[in-house]
C-alpha positions as YAML, in Angstrom:
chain: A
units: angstrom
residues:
- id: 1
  name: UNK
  ca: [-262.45, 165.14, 189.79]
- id: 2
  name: UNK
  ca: [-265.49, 164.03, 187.61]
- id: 3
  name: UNK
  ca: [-264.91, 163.63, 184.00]
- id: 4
  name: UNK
  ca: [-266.95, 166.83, 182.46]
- id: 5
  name: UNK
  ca: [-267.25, 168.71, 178.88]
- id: 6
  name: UNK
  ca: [-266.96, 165.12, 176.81]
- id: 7
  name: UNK
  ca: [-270.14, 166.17, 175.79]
- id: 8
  name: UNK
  ca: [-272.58, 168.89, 174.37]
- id: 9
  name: UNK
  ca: [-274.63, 169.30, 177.81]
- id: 10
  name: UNK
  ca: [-271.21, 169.01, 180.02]
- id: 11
  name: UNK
  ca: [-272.30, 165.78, 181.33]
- id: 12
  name: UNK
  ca: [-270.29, 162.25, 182.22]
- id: 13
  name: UNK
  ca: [-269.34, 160.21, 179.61]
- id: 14
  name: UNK
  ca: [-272.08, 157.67, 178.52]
- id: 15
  name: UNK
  ca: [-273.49, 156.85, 181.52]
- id: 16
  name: UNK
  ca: [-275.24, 153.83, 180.16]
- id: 17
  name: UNK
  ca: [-271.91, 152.15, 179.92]
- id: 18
  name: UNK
  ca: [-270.00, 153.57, 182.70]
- id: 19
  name: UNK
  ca: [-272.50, 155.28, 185.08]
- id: 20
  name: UNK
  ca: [-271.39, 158.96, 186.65]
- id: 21
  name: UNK
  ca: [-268.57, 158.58, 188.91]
- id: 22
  name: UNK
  ca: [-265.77, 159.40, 186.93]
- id: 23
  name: UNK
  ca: [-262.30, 160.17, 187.96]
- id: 24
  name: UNK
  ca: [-259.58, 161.74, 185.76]
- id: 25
  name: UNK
  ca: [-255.92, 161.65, 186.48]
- id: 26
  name: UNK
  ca: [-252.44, 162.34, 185.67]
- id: 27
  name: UNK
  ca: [-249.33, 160.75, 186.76]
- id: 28
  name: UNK
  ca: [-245.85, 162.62, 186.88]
- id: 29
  name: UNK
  ca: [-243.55, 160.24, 185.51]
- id: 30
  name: UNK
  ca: [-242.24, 159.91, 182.36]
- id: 31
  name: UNK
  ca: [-243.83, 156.78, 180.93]
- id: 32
  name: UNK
  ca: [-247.15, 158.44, 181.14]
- id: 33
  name: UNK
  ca: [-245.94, 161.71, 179.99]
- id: 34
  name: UNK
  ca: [-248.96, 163.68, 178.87]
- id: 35
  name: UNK
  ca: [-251.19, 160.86, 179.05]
- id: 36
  name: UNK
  ca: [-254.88, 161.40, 181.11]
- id: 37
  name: UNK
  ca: [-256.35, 158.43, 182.61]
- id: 38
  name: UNK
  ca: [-260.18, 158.69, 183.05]
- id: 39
  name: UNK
  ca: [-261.06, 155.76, 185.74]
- id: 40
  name: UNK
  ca: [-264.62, 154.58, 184.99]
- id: 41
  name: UNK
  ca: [-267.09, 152.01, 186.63]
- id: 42
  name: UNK
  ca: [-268.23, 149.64, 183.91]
- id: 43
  name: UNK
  ca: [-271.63, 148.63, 184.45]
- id: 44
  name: UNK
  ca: [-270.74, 144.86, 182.19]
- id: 45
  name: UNK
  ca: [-267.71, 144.11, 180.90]
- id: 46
  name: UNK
  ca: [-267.92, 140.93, 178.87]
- id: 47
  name: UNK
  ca: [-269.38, 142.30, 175.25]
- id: 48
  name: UNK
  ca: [-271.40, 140.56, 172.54]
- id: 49
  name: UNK
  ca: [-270.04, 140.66, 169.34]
- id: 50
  name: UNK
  ca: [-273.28, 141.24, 166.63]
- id: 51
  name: UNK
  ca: [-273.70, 138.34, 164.33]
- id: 52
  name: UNK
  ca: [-273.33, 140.94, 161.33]
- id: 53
  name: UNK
  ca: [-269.47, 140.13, 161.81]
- id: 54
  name: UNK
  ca: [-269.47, 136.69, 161.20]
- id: 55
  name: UNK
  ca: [-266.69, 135.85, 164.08]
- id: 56
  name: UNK
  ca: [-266.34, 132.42, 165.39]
- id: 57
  name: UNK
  ca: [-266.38, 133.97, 168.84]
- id: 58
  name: UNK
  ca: [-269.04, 136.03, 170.17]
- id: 59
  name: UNK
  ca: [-267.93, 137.55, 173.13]
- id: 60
  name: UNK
  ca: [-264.59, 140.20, 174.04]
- id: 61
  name: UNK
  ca: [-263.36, 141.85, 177.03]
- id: 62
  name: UNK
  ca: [-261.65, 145.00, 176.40]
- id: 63
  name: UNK
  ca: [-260.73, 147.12, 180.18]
- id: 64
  name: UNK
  ca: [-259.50, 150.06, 178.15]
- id: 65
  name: UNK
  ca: [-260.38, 152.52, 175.67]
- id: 66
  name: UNK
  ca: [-257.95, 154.35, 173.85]
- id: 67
  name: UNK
  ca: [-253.95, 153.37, 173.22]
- id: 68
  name: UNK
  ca: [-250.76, 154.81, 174.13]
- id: 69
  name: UNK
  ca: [-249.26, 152.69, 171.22]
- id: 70
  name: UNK
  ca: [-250.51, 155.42, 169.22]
- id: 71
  name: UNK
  ca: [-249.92, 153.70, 166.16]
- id: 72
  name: UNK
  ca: [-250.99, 155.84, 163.32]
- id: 73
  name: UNK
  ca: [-252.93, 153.18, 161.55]
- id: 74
  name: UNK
  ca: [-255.14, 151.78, 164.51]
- id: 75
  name: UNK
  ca: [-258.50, 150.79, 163.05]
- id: 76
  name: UNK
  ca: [-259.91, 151.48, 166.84]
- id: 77
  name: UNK
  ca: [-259.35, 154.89, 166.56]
- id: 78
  name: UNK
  ca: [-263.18, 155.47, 165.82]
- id: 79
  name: UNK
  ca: [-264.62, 154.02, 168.89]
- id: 80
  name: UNK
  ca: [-262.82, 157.19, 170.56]
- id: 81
  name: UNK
  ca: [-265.88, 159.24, 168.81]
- id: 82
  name: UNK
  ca: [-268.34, 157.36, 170.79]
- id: 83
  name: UNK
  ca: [-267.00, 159.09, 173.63]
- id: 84
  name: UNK
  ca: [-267.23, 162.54, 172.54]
- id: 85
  name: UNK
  ca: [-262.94, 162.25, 172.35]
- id: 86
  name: UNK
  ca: [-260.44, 163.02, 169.43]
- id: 87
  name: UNK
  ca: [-259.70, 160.15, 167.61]
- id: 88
  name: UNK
  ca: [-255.88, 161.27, 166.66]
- id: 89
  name: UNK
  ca: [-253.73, 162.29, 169.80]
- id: 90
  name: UNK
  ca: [-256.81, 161.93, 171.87]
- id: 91
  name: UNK
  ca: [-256.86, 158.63, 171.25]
- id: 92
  name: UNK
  ca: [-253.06, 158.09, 171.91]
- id: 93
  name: UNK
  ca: [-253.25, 160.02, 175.33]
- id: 94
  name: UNK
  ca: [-256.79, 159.49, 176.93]
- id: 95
  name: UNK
  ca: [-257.28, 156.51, 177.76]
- id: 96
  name: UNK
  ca: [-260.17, 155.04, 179.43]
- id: 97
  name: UNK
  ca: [-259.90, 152.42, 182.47]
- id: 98
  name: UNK
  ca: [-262.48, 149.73, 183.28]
- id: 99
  name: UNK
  ca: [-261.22, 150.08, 187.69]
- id: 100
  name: UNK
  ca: [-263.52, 147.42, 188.18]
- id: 101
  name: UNK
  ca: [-263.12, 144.88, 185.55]
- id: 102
  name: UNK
  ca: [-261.13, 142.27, 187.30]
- id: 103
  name: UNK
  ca: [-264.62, 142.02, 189.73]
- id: 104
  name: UNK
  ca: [-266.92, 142.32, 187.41]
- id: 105
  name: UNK
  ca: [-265.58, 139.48, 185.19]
- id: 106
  name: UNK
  ca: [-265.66, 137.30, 188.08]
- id: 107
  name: UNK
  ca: [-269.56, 138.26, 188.65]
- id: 108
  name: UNK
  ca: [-270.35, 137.84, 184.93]
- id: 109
  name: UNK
  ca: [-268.73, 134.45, 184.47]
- id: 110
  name: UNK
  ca: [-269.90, 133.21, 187.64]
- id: 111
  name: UNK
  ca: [-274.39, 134.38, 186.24]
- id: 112
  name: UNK
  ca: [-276.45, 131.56, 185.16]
- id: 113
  name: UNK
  ca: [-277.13, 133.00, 181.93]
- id: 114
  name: UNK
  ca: [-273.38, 132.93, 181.18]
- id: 115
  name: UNK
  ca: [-272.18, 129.33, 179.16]
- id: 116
  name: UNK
  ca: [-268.48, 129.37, 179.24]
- id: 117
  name: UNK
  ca: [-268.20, 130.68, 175.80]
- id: 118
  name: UNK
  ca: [-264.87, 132.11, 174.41]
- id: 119
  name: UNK
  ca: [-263.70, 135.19, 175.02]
- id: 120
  name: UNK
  ca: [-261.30, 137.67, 173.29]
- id: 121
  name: UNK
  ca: [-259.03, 139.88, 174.53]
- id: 122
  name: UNK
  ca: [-256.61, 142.92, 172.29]
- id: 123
  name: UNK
  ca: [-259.61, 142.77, 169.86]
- id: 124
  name: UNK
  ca: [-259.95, 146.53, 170.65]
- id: 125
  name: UNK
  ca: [-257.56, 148.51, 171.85]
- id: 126
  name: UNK
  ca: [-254.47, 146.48, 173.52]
- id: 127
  name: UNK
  ca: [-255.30, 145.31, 176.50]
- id: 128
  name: UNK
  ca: [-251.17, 145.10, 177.64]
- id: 129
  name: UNK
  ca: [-250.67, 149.03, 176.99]
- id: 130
  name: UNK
  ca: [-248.56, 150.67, 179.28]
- id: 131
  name: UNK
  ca: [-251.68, 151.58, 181.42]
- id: 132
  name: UNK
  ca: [-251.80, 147.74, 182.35]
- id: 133
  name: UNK
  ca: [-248.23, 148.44, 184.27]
- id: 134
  name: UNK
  ca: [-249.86, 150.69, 186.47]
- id: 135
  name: UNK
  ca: [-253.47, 149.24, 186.61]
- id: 136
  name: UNK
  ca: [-252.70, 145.99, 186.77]
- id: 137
  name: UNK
  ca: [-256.29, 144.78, 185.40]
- id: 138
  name: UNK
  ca: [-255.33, 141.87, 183.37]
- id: 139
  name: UNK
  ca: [-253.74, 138.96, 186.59]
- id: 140
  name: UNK
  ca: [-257.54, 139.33, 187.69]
- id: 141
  name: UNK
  ca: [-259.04, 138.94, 184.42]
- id: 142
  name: UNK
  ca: [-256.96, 136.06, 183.82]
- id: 143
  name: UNK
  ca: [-257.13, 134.93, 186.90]
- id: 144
  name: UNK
  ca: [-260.99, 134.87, 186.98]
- id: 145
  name: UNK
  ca: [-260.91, 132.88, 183.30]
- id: 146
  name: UNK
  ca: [-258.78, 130.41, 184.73]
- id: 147
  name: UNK
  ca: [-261.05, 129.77, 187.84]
- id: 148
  name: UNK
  ca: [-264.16, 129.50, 185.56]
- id: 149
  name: UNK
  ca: [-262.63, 127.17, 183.60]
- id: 150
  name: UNK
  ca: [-262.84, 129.75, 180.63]
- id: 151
  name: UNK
  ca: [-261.77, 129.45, 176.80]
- id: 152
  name: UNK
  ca: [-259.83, 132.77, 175.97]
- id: 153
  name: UNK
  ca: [-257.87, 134.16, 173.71]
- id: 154
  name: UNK
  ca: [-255.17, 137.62, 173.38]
- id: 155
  name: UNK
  ca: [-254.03, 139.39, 170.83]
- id: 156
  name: UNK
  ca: [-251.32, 142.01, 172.13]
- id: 157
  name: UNK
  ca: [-247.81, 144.20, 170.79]
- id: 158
  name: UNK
  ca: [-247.23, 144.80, 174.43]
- id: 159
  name: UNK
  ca: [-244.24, 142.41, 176.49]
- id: 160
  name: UNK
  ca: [-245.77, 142.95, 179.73]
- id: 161
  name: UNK
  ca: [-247.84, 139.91, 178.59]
- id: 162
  name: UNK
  ca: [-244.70, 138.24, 180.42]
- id: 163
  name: UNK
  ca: [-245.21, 138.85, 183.53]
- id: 164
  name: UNK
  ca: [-248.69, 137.11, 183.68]
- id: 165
  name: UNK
  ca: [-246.81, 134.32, 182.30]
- id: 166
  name: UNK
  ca: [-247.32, 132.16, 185.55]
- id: 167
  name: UNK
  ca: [-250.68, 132.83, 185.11]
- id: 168
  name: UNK
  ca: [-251.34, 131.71, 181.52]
- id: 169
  name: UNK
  ca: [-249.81, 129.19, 182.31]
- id: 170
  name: UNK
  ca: [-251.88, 127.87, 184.82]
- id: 171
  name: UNK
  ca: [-255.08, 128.49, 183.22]
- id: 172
  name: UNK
  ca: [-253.55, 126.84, 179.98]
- id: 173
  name: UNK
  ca: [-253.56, 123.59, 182.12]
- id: 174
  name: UNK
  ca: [-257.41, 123.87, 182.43]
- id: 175
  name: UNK
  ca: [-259.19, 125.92, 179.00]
- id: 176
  name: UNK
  ca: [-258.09, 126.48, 175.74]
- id: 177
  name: UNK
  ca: [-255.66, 129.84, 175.89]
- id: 178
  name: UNK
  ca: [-254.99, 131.43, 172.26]
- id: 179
  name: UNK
  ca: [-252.33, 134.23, 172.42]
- id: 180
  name: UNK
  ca: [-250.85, 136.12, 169.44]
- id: 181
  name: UNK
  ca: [-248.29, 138.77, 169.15]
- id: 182
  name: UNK
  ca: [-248.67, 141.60, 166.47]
- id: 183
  name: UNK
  ca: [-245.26, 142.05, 164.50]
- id: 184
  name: UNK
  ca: [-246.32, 143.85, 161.14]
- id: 185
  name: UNK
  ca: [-242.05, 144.23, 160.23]
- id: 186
  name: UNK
  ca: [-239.31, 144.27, 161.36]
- id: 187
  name: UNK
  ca: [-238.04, 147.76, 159.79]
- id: 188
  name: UNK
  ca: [-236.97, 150.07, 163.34]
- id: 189
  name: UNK
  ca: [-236.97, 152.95, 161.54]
- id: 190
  name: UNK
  ca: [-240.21, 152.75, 160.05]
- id: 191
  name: UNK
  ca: [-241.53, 151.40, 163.58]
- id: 192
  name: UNK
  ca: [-240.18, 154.65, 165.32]
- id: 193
  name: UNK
  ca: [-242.60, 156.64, 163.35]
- id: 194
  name: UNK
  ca: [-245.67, 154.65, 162.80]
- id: 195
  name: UNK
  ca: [-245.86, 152.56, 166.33]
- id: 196
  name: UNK
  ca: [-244.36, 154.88, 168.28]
- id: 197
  name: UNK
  ca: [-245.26, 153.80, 172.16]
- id: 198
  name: UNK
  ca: [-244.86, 150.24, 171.39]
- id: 199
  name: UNK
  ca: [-242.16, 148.06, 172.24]
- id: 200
  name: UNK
  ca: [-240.18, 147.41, 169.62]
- id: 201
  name: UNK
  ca: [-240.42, 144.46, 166.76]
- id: 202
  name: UNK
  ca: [-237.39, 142.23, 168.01]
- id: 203
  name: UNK
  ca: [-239.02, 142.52, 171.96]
- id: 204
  name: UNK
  ca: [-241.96, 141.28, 170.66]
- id: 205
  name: UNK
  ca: [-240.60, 138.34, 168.71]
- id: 206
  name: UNK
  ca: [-238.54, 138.01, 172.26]
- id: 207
  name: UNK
  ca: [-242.04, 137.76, 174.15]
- id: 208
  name: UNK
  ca: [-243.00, 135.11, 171.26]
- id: 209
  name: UNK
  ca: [-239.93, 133.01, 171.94]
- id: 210
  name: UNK
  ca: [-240.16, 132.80, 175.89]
- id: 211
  name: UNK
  ca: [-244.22, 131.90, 175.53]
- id: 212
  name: UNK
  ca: [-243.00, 129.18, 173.33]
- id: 213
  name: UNK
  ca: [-240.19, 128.01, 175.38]
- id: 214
  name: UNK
  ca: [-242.43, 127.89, 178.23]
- id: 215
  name: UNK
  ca: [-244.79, 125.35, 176.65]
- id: 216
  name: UNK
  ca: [-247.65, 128.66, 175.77]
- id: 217
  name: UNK
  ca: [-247.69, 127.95, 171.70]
- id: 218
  name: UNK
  ca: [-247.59, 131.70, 170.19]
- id: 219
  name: UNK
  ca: [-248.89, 132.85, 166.76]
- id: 220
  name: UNK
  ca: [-248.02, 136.19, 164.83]
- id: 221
  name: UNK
  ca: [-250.17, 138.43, 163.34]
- id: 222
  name: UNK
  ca: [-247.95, 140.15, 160.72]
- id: 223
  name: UNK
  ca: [-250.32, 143.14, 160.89]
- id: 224
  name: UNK
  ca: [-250.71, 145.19, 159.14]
- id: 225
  name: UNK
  ca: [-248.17, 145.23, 156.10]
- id: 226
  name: UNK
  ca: [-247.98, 149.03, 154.81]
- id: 227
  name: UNK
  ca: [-248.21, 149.36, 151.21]
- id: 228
  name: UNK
  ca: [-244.87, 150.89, 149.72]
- id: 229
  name: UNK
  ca: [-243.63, 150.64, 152.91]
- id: 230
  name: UNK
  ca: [-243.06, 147.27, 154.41]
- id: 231
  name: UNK
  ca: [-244.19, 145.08, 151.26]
- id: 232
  name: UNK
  ca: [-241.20, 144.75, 149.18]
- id: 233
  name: UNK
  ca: [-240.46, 140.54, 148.05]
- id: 234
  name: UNK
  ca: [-237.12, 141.61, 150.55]
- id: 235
  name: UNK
  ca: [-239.50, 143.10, 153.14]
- id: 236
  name: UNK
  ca: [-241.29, 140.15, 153.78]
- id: 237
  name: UNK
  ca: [-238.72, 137.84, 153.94]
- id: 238
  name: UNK
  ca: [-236.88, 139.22, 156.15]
- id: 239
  name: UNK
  ca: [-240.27, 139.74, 158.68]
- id: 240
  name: UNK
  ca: [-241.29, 136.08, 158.24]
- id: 241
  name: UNK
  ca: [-237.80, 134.74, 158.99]
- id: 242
  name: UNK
  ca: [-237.42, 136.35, 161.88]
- id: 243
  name: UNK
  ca: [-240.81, 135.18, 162.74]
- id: 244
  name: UNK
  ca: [-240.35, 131.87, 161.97]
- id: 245
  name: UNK
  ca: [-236.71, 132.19, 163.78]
- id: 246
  name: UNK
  ca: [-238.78, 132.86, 167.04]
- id: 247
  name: UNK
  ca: [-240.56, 130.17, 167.31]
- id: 248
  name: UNK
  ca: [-244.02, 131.28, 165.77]
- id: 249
  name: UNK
  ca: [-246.83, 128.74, 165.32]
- id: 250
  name: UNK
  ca: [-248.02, 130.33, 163.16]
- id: 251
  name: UNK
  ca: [-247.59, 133.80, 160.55]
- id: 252
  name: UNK
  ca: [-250.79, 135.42, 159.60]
- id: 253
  name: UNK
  ca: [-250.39, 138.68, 157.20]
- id: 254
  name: UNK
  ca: [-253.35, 141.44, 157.28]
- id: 255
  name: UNK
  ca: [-252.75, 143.97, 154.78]
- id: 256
  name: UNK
  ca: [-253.34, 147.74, 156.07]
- id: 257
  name: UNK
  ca: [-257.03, 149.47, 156.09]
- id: 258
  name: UNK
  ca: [-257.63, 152.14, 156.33]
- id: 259
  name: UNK
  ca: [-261.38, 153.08, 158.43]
- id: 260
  name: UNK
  ca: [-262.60, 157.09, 158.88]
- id: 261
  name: UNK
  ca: [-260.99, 158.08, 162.39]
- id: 262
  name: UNK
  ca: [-257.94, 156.06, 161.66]
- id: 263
  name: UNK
  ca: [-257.80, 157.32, 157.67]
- id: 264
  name: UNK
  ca: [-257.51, 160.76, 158.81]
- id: 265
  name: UNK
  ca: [-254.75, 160.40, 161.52]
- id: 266
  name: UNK
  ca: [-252.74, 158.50, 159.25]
- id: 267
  name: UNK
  ca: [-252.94, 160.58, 155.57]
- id: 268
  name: UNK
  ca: [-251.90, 163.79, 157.87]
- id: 269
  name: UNK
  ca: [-248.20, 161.03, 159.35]
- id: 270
  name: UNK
  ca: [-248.26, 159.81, 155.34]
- id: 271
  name: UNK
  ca: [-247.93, 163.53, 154.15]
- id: 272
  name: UNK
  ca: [-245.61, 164.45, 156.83]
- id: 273
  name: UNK
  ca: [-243.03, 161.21, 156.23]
- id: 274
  name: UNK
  ca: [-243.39, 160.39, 153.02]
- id: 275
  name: UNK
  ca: [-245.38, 162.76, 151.13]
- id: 276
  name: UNK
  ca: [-244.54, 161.19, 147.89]
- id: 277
  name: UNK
  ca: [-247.06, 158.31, 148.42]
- id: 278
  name: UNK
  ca: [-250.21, 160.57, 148.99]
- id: 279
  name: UNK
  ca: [-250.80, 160.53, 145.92]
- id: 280
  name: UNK
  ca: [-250.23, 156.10, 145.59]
- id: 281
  name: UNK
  ca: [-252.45, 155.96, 148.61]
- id: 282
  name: UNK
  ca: [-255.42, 157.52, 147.32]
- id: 283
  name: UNK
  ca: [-255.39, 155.77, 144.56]
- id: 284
  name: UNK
  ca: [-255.05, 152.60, 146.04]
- id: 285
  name: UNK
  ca: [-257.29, 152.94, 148.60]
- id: 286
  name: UNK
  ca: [-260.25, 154.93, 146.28]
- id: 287
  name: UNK
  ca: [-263.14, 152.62, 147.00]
- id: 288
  name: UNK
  ca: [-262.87, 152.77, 150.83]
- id: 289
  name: UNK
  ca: [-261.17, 151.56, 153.91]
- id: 290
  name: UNK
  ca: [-259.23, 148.37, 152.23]
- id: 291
  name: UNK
  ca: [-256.49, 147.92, 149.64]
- id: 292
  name: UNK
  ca: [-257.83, 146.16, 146.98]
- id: 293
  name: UNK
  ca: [-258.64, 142.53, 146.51]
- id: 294
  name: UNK
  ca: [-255.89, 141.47, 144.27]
- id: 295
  name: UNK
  ca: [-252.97, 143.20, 146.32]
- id: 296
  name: UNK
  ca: [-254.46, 141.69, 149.20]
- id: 297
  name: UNK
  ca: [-254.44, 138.24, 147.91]
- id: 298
  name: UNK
  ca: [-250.43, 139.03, 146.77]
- id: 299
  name: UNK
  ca: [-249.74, 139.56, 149.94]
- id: 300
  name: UNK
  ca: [-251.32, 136.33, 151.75]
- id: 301
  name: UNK
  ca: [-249.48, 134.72, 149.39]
- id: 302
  name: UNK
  ca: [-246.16, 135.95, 149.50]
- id: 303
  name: UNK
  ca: [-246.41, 135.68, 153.29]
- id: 304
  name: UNK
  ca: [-247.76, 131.97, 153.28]
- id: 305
  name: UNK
  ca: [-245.33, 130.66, 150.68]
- id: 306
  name: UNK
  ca: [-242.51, 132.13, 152.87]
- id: 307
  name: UNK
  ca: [-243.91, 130.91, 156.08]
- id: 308
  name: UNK
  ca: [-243.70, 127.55, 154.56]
- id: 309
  name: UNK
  ca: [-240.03, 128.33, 153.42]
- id: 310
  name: UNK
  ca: [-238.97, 128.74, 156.67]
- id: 311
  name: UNK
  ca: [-240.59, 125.98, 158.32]
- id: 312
  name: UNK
  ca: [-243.90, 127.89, 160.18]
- id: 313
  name: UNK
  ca: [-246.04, 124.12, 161.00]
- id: 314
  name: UNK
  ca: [-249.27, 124.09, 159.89]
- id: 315
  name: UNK
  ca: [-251.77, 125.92, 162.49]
- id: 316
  name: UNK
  ca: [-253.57, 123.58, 165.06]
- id: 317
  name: UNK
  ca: [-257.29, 124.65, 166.76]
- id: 318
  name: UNK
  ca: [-256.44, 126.70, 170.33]
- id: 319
  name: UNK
  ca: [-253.15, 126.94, 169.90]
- id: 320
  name: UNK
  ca: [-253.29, 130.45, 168.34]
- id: 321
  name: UNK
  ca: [-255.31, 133.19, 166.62]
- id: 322
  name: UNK
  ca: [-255.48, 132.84, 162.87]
- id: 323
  name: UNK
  ca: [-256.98, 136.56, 161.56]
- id: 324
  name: UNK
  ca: [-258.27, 137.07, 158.01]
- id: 325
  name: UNK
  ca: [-259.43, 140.21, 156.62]
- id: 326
  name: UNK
  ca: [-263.09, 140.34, 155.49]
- id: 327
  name: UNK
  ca: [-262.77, 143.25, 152.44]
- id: 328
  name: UNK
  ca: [-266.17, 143.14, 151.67]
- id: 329
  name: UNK
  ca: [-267.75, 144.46, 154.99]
- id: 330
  name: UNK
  ca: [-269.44, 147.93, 155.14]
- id: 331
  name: UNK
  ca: [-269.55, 150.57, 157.79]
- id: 332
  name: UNK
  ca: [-273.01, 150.06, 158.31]
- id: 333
  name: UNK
  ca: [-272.35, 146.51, 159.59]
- id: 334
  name: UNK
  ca: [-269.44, 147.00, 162.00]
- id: 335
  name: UNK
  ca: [-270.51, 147.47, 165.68]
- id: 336
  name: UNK
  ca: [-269.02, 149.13, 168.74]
- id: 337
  name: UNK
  ca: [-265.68, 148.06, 168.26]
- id: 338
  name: UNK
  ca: [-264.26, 148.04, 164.71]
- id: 339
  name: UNK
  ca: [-261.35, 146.25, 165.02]
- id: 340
  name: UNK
  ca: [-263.42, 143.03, 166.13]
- id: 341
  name: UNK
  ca: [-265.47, 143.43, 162.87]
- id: 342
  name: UNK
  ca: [-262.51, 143.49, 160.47]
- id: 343
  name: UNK
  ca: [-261.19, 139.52, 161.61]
- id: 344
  name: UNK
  ca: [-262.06, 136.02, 161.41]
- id: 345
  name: UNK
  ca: [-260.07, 134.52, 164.43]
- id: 346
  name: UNK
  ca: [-260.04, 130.83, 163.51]
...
């Protein structure tokens, strides 16, 4: 069935980027309960980030669009307009699938005009979703890195990063392999309602223990902290302990933004769970899509002084991701995929 009515003439989806033969589907089991796949033919694959950003990496790979995390606050929720599709639930439930990435990675890497630069992967949408179980893109991306000798990095909240694990492993041996795990808190109630189709906190400090047990040196992205939420002096130490209890290389905070698409989605959960911060929100967050300077800065650190409590070593080049917020960025310089344009991987 061809993907139709995305939109105003009825026709595919951006054929520029995907082409016309699209196929939608469902699946009747309960993991991807009321979740649409749309199966697309990418027509490139490796993406140039624009300079505007000022990233020390030019270059991502991102095989899906759209998350089933469906984490109320994800800054990639925009890209979903590009595509004609909602970006609250629509983004949680239709997700896009690069079918042919694996290949066309291999074909990209292996062009004369490519250099062997570094690429980055989970700087969109996550690219070890619970579409990856089924799909099962991400052994032949890896796999064609590792044969091309290629510099990567992966930022993910998903634990199916573990069973590529042999994998990373074996391209570790020949490139430089960054991976990260995003663990914003630690609070399970709060992570039932805000990140609800991720796994939870404590798996993903588990997936950050076995990389580091297995030799594959694993950084956190404590990302993002949610004012009046999960910022609290008690808050934090309690997230970087058990961070630093699992082995972390490294603890990175990123304070919560707030960019239109994801705004929206997440002022309608805010009023919902805790309507009595509408009012704290919109005052903190009055001159756009970032919490101010100064509570930023308290937060980095809070976060850094307790990271060196508890023993997080100081961060060493491809071991990890480092990500820093840039505040002072404006819509009108962030390109196709916002979340790149927000961090600084270093």
């Amino acid at each position: 069935m061809r993907w139709e009515n995305l939109s105003g003439d009825g026709s595919a989806v951006n054929p520029a980027l995907f082409g016309t033969d699209v196929v939608t589907r469902t699946f009747d089991t309960p993991e991807f309960a009321g979740i649409t796949f749309h199966e697309v033919r990418a027509r490139s694959i490796v993406n140039r980030v624009p300079g505007a950003s000022r990233m020390p990496f030019e270059w991502t790979v991102n095989p899906y669009r759209g998350c089933s995390h469906a984490c109320v606050y994800c800054f990639a929720r925009g890209t979903h307009r590009y595509l004609d599709l909602d970006t609250g639930a629509g983004f949680d439930s239709q997700i896009v699938v690069k079918v042919n990435a694996p290949e066309l990675l291999r074909r990209e890497l292996g062009s004369s005009r490519w250099h062997g630069q570094h690429i980055a992967m989970g700087t969109n949408v996550d690219c070890y979703q619970r579409a990856e179980g089924r799909y099962r893109l991400m052994p032949g991306i890896v796999s064609a890195l590792r044969d091309y000798a290629n510099p990567f990095s992966i930022l993910t909240k998903g634990t199916l990063i573990l069973r590529d694990l042999d994998l990373l492993r074996s391209a570790a041996a020949v490139t430089d392999v960054g991976i990260s795990v995003s663990v914003g808190f630690t609070d399970e109630e709060l992570w039932r309602t805000v990140e609800p189709g991720t796994p939870a906190p404590e798996r993903r400090l588990d997936v950050v223990r076995t990389l580091s047990s297995q030799g594959i040196p694993c950084g956190v992205l404590m990302a993002p902290v949610i004012p009046f939420l999960s910022d609290s002096p008690a808050q934090l130490r309690t997230t970087v302990r058990a961070i630093a209890a699992a082995g972390a290389t490294s603890v990175t905070p990123l304070a919560l933004h707030l960019r239109p698409g994801a705004r929206e989605w997440y002022m309608k959960w805010l009023a919902e769970h805790h309507p009595g911060l509408v009012r704290h929100y919109e005052g903190l967050y009055a001159d756009g899509a970032y919490a101010p300077k100064w509570y930023q800065r308290r937060i980095t650190r809070q976060v850094h002084e307790l990271a060196a409590e508890y023993g997080i070593g100081p961060t060493s080049p491809g071991t990890h991701r480092r990500i820093e917020v840039h505040p002072d960025r404006t819509p009108e310089e962030e390109p196709e995929a916002p979340h790149c344009t927000q961090l600084t991987l270093l």
